[in-house]
C-alpha positions in Angstrom: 101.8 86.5 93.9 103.5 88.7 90.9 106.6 90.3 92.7 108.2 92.9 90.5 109.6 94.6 93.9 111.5 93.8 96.7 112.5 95.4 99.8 115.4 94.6 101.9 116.2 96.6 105.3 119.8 96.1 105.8 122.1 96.9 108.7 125.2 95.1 108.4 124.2 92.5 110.7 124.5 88.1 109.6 121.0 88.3 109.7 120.2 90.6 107.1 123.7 89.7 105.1 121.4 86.1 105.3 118.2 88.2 104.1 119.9 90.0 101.0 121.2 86.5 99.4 118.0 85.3 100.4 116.4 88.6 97.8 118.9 87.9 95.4 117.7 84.3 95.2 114.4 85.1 94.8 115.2 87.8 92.2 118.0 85.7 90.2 117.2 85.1 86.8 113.8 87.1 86.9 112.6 91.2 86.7 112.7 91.3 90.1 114.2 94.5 91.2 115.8 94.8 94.6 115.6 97.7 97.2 118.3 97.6 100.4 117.2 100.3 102.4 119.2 101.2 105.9 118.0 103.6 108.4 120.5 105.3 110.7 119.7 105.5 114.4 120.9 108.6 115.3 119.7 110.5 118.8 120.0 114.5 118.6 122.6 114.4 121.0 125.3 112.7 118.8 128.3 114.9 117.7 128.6 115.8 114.0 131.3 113.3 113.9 129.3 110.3 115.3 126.5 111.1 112.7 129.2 111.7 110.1 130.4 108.0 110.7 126.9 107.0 111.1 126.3 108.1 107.4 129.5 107.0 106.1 129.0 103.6 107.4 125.3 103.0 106.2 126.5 103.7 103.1 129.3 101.0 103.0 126.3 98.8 104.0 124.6 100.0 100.7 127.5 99.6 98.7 128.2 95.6 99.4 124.8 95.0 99.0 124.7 97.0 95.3 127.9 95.0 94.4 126.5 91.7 95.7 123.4 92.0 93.5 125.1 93.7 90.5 127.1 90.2 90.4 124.2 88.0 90.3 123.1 91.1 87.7 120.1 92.3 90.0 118.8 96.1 89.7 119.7 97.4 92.8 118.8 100.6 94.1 120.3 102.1 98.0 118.2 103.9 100.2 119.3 105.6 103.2 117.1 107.5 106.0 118.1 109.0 109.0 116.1 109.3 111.8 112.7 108.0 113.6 111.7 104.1 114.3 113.2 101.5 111.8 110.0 99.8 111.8 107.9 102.7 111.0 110.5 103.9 108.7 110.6 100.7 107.1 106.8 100.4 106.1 106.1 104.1 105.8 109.0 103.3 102.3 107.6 100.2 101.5 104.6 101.3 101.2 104.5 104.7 99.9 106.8 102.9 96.8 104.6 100.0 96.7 106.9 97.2 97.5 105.5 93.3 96.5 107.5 91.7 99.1 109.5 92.8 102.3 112.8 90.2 103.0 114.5 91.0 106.0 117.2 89.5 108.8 115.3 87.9 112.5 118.0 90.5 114.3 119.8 93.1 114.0 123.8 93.8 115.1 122.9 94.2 118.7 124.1 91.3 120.8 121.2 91.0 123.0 118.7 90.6 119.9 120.2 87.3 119.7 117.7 86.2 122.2 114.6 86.6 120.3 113.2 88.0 117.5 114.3 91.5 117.1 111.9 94.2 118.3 112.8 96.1 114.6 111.6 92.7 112.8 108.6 92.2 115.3 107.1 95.5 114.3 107.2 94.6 110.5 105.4 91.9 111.2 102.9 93.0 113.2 102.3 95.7 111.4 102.7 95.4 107.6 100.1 94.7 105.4 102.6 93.6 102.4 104.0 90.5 103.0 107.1 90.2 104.9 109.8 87.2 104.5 111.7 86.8 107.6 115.6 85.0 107.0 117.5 83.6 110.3 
């Protein structure tokens, strides 16, 4: 397999801190290019200033990850979309930008997805057809 792409969801959680030095690894030292990509839950009902630090805190997320790659010189690019399913939302950006490889964290930041495999990480699996590296 030729991977020129990677795509990394990223939430903040261990597991996908664990699943970005996991992409950078892979990427290290090759023209791999690196994607995080973090989608913001956000129900209508949410104040403007719970969506406000919604945003303002994915993006945080997106900046570690860019200066955690920039210092193992990776191209990084930050995507951030607010809104609908992470899964779907995940693999409707994978593949319309034709992603080689999806690297993402076992579960997210909620403390009961400790238990099993997170229902976000689940769906990728089940339901992508590029190939998906899961990082405990």
């Amino acid at each position: 397999m030729n991977i020129k792409k990677i795509l990394i969801p990223i939430d903040g959680s261990a597991c996908s801190s664990r699943a970005l030095d996991t992409a950078i690894f892979l990427a290290k030292n090759k023209k791999i290019a690196i994607t995080g990509m973090h989608v913001i839950r956000i129900p209508m009902v949410f104040t403007n200033k719970i969506k406000k630090q919604a945003k303002f805190n994915a993006t945080k997320i997106i900046s570690i990850a860019s200066i955690m790659s920039k210092k193992h010189s990776i191209q990084f690019k930050g995507k951030i979309i607010s809104g609908g399913y992470p899964g779907k939302r995940i693999l409707e950006y994978a593949n319309n930008n034709k992603f080689d490889l999806i690297v993402m964290g076992s579960r997210g930041p909620e403390p009961i997805s400790e238990m099993f495999l997170g229902s976000v990480a689940n769906y990728v699996i089940s339901k992508s057809k590029i190939p998906v590296l899961i990082v405990k």
